[in-house]
HTML snippet that shows the backbone in 3Dmol.js (N, CA, C, O; Angstrom):
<script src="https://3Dmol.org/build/3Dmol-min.js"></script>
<div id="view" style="width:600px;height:400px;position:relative"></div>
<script>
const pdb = `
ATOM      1  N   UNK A   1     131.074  10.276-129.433  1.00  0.00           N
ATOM      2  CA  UNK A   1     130.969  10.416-130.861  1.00  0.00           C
ATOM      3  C   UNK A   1     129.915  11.475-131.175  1.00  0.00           C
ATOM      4  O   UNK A   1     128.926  11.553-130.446  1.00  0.00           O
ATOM      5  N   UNK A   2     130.053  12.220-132.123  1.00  0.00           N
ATOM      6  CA  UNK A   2     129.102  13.550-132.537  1.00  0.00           C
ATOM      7  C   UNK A   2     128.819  12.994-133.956  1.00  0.00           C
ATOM      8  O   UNK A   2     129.567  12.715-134.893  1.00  0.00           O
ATOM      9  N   UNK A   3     127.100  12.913-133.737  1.00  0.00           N
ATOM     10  CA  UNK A   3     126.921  12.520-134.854  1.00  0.00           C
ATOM     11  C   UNK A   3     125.836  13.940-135.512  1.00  0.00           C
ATOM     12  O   UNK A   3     125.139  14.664-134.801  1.00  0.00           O
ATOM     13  N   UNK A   4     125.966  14.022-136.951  1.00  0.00           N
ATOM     14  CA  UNK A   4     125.218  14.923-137.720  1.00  0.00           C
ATOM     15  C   UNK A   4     124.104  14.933-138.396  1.00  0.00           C
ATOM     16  O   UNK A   4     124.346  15.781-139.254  1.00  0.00           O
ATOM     17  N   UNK A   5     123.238  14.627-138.550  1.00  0.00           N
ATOM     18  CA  UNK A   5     122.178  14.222-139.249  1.00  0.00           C
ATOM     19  C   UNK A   5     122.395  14.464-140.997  1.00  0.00           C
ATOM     20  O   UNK A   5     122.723  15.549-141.478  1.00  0.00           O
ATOM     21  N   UNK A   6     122.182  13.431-141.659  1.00  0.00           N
ATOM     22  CA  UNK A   6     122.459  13.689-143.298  1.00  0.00           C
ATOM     23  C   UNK A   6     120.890  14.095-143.908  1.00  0.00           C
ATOM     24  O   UNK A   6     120.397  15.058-144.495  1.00  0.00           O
ATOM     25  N   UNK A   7     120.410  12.729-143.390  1.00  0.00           N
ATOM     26  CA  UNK A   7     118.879  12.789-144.133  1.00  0.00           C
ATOM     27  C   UNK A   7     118.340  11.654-143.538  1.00  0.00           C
ATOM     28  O   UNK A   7     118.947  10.612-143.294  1.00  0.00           O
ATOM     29  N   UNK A   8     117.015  11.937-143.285  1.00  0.00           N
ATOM     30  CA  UNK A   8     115.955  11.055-142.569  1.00  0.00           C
ATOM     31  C   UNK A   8     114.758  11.165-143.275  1.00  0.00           C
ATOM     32  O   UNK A   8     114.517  12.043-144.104  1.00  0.00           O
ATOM     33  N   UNK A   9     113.813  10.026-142.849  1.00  0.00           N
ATOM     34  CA  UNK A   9     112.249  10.328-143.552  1.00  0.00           C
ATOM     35  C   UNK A   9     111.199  11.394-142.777  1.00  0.00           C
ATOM     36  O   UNK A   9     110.139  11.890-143.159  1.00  0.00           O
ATOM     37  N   UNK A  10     111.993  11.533-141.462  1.00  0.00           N
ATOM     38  CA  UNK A  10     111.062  12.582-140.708  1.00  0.00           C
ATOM     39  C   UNK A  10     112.081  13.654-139.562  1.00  0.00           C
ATOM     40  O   UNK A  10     113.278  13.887-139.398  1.00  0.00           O
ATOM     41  N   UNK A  11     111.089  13.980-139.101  1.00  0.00           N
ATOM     42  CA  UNK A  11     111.993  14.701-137.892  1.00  0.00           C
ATOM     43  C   UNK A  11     111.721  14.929-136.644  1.00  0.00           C
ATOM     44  O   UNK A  11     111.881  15.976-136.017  1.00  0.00           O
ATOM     45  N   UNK A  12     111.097  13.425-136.113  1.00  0.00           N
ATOM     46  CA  UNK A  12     110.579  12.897-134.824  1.00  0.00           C
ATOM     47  C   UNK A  12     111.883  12.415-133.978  1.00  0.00           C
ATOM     48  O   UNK A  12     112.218  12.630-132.813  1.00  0.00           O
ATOM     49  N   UNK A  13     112.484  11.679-135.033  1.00  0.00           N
ATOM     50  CA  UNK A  13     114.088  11.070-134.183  1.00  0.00           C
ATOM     51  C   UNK A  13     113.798   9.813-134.285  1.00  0.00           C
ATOM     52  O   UNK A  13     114.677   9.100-133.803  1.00  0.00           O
ATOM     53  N   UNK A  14     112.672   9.105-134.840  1.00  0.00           N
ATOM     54  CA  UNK A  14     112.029   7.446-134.211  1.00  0.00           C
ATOM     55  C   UNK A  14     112.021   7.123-135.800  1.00  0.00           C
ATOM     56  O   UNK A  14     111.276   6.195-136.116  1.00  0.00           O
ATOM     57  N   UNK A  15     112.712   7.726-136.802  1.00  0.00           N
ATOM     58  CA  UNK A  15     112.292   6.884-138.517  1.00  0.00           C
ATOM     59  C   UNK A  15     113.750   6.641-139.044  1.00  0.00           C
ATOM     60  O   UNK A  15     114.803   6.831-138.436  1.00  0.00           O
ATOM     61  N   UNK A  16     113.616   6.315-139.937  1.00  0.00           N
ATOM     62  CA  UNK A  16     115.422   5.620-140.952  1.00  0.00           C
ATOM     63  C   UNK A  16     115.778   7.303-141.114  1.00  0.00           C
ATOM     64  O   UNK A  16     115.067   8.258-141.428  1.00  0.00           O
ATOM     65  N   UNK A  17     117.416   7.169-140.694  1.00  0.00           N
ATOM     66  CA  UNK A  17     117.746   8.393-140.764  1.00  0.00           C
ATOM     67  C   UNK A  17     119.581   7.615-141.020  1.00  0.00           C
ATOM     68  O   UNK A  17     120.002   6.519-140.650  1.00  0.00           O
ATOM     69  N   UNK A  18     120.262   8.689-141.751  1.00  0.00           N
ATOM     70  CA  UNK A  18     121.558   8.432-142.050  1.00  0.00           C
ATOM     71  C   UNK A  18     122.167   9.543-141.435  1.00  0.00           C
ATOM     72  O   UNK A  18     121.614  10.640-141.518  1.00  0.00           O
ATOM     73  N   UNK A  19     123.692   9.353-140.567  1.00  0.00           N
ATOM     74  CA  UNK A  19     123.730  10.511-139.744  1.00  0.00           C
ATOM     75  C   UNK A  19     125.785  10.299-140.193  1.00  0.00           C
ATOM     76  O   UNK A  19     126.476   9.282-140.141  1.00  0.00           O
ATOM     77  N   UNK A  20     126.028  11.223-140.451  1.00  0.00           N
ATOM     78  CA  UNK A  20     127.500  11.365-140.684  1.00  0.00           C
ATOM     79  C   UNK A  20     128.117  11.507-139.038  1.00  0.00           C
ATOM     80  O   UNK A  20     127.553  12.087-138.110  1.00  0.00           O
ATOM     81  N   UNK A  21     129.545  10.736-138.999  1.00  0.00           N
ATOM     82  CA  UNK A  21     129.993  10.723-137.238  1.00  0.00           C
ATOM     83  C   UNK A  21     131.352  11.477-137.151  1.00  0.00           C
ATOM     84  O   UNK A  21     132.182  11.377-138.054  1.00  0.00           O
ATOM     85  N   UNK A  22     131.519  12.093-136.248  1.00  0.00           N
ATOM     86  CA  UNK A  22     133.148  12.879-136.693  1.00  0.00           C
ATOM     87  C   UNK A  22     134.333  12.037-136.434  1.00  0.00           C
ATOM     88  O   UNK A  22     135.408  12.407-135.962  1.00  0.00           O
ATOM     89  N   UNK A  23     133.967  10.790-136.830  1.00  0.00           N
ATOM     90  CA  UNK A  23     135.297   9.504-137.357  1.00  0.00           C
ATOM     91  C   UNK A  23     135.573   9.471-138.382  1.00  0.00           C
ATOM     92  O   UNK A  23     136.675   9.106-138.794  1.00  0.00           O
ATOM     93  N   UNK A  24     134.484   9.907-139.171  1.00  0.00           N
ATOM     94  CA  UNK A  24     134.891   9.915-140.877  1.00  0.00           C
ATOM     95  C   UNK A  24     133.876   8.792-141.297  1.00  0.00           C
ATOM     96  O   UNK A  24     134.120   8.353-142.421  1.00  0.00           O
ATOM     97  N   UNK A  25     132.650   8.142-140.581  1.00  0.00           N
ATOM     98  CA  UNK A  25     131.594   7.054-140.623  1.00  0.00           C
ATOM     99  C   UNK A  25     130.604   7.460-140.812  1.00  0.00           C
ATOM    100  O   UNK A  25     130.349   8.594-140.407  1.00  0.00           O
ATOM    101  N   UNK A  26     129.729   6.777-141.440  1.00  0.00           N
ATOM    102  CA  UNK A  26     128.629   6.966-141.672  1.00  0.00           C
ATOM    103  C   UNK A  26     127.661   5.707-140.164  1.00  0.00           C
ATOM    104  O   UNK A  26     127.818   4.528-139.847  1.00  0.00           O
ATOM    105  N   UNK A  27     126.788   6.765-139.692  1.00  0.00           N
ATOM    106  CA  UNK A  27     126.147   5.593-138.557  1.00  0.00           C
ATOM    107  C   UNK A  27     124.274   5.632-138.920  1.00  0.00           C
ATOM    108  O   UNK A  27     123.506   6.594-138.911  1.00  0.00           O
ATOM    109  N   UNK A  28     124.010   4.131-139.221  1.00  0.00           N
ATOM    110  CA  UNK A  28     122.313   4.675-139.998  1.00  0.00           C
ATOM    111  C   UNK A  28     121.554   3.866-138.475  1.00  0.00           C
ATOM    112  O   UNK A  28     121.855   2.957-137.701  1.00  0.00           O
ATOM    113  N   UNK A  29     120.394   4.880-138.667  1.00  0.00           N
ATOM    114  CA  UNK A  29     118.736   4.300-137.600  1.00  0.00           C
ATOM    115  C   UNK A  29     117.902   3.726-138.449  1.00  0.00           C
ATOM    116  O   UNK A  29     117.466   4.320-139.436  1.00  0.00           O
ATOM    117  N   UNK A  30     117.574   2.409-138.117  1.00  0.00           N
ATOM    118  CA  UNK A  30     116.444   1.958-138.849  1.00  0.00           C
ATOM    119  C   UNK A  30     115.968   0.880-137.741  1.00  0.00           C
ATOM    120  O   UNK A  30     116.237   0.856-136.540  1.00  0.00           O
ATOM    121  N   UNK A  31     115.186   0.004-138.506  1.00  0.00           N
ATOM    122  CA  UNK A  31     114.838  -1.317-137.991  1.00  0.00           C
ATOM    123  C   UNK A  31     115.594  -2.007-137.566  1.00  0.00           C
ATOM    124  O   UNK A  31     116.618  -1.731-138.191  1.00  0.00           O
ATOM    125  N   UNK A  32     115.887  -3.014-136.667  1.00  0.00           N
ATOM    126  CA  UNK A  32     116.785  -4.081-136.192  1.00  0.00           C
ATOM    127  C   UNK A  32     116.209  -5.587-137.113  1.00  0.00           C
ATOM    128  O   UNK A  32     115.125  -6.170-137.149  1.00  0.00           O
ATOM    129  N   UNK A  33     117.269  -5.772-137.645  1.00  0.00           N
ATOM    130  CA  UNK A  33     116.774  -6.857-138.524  1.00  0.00           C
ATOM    131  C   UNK A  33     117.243  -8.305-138.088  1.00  0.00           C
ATOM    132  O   UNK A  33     118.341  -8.681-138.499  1.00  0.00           O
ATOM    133  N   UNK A  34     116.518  -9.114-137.314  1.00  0.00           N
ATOM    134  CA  UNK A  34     116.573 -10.077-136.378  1.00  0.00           C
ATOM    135  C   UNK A  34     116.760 -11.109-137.401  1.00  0.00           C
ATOM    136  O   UNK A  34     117.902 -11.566-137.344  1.00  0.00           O
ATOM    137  N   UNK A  35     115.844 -11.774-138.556  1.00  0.00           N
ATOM    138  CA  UNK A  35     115.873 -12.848-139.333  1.00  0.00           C
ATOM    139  C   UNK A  35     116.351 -13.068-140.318  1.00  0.00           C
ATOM    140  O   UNK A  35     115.803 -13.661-141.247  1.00  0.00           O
ATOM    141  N   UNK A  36     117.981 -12.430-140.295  1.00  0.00           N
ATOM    142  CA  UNK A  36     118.910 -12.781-141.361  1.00  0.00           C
ATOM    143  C   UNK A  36     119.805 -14.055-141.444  1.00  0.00           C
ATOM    144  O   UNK A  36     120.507 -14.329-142.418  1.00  0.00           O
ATOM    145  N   UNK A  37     119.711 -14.713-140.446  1.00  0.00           N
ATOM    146  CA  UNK A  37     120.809 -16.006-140.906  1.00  0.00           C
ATOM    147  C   UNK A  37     121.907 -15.872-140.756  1.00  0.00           C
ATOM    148  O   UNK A  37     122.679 -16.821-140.893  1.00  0.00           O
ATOM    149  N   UNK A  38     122.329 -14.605-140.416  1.00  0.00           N
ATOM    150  CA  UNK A  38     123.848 -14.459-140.296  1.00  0.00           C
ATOM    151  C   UNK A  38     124.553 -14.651-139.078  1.00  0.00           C
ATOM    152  O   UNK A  38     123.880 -14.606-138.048  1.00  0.00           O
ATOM    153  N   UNK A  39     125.645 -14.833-138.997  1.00  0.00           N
ATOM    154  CA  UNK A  39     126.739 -15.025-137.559  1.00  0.00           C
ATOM    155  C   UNK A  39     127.236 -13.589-137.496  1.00  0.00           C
ATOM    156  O   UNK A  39     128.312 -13.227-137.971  1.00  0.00           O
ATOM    157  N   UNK A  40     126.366 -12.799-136.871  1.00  0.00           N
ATOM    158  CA  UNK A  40     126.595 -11.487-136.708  1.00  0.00           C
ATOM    159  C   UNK A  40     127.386 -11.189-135.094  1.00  0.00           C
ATOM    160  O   UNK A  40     126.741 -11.462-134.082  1.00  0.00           O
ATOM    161  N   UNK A  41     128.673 -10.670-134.987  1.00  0.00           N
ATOM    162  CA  UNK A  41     129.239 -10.781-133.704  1.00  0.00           C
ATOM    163  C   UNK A  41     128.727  -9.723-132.987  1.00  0.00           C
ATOM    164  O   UNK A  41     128.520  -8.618-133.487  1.00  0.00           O
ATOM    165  N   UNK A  42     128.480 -10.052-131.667  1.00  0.00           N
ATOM    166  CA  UNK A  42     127.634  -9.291-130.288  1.00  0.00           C
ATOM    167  C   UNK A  42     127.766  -8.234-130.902  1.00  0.00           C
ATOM    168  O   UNK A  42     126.772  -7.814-131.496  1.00  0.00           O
ATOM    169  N   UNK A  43     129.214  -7.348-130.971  1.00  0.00           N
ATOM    170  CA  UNK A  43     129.314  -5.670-130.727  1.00  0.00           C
ATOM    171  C   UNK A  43     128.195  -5.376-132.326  1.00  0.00           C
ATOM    172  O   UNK A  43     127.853  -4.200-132.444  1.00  0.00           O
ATOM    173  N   UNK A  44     127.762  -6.182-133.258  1.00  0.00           N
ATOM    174  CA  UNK A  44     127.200  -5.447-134.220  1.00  0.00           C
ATOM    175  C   UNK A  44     125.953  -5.367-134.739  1.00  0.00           C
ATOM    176  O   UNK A  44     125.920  -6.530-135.142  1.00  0.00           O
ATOM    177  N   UNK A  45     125.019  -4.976-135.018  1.00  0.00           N
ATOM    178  CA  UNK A  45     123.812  -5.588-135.327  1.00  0.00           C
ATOM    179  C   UNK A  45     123.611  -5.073-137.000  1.00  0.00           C
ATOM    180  O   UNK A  45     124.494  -4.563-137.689  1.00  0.00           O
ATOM    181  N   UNK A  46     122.074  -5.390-137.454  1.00  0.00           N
ATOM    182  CA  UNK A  46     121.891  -4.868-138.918  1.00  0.00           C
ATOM    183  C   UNK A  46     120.883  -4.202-139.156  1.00  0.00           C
ATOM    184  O   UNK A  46     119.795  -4.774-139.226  1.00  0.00           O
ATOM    185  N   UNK A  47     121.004  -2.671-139.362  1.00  0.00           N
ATOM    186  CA  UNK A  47     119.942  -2.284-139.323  1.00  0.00           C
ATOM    187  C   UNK A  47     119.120  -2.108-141.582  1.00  0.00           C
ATOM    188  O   UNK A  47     119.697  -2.164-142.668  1.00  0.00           O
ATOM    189  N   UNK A  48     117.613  -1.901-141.170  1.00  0.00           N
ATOM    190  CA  UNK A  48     117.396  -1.785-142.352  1.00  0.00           C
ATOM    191  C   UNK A  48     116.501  -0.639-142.587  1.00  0.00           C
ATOM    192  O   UNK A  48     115.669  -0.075-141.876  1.00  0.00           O
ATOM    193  N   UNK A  49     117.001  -0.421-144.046  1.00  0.00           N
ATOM    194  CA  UNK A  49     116.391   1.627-144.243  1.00  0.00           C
ATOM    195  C   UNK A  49     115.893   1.216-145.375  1.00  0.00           C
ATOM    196  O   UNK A  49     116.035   0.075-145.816  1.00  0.00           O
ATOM    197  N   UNK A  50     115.089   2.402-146.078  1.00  0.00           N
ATOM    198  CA  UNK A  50     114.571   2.250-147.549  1.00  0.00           C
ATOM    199  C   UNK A  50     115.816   3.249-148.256  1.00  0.00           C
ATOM    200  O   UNK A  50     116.347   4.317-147.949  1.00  0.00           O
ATOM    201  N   UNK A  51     115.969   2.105-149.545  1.00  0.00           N
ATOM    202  CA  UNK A  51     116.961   2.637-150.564  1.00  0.00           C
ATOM    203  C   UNK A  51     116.900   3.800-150.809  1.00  0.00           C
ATOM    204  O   UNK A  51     117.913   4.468-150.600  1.00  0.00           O
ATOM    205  N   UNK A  52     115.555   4.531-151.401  1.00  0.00           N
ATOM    206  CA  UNK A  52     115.486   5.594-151.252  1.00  0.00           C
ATOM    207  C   UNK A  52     115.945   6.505-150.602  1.00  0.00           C
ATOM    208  O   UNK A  52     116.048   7.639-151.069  1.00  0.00           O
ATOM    209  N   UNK A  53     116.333   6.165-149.323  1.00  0.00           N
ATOM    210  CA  UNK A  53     117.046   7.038-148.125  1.00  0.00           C
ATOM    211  C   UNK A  53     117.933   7.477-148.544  1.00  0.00           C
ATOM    212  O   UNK A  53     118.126   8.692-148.539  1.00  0.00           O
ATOM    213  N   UNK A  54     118.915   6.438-149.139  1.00  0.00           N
ATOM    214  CA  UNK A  54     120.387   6.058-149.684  1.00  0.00           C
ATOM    215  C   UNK A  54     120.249   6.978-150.983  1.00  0.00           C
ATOM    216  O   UNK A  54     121.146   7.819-150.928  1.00  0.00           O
ATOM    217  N   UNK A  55     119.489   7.137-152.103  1.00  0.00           N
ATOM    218  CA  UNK A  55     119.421   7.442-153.117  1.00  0.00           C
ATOM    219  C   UNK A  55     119.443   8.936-152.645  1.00  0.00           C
ATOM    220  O   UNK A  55     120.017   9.740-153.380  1.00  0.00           O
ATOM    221  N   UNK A  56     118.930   9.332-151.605  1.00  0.00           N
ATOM    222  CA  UNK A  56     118.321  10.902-151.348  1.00  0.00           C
ATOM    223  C   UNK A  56     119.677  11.566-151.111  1.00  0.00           C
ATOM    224  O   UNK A  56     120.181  12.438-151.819  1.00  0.00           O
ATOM    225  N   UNK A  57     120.003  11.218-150.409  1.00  0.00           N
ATOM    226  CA  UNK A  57     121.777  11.362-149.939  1.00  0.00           C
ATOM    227  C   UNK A  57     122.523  11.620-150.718  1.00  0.00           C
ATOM    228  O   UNK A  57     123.297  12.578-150.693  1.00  0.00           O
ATOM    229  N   UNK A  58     122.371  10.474-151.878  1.00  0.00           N
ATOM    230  CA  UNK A  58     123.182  10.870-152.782  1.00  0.00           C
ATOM    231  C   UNK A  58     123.138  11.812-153.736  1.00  0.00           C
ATOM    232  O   UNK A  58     124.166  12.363-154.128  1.00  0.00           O
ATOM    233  N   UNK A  59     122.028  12.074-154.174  1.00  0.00           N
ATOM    234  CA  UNK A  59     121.206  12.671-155.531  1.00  0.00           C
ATOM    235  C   UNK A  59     121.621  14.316-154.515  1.00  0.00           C
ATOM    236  O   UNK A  59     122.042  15.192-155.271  1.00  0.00           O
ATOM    237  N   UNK A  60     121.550  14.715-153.161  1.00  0.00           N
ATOM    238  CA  UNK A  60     121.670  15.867-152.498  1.00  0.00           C
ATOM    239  C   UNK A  60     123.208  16.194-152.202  1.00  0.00           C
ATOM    240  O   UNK A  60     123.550  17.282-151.739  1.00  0.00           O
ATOM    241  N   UNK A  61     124.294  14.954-152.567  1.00  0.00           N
ATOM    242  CA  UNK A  61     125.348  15.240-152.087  1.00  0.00           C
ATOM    243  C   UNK A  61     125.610  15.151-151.039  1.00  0.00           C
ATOM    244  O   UNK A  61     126.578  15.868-150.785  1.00  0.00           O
ATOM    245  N   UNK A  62     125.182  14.513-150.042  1.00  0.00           N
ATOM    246  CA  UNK A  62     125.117  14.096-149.095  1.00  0.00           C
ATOM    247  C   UNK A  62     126.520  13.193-148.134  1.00  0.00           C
ATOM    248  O   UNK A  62     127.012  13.396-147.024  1.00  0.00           O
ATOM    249  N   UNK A  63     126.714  12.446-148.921  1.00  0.00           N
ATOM    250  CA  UNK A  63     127.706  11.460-148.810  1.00  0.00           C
ATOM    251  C   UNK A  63     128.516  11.022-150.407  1.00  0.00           C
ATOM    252  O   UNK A  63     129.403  10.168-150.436  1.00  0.00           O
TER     253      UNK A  63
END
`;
const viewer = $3Dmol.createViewer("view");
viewer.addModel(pdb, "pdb");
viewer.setStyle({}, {cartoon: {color: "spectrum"}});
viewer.zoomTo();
viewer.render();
</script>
């Protein structure tokens, strides 16, 4: 999978970053969010970003 970078908070590679995939997906880096309660199946996990991220993207056209 080839992924593209949309927008991130930095440009270390290690912060919340939203990266467009050439499936037509969007694939995001953030935190692994362990204490949700949910029945989340093996292949998936949940990651978490600041809205802002999301907002930046958009407000740039991004996604």
């Amino acid at each position: 999978m080839k992924l593209t970078r949309l927008v991130g908070e930095c440009d270390e590679g290690e912060c919340p970053t939203i990266y467009a995939t050439d499936r037509g997906t969007l694939a995001v880096q953030g935190g692994l969010v362990t204490d949700h309660g949910l029945n989340i199946p093996p292949h998936e996990t949940l990651a978490e970003i600041p809205v802002d991220l999301i907002r930046k993207a958009i407000r740039d056209n991004l996604i």
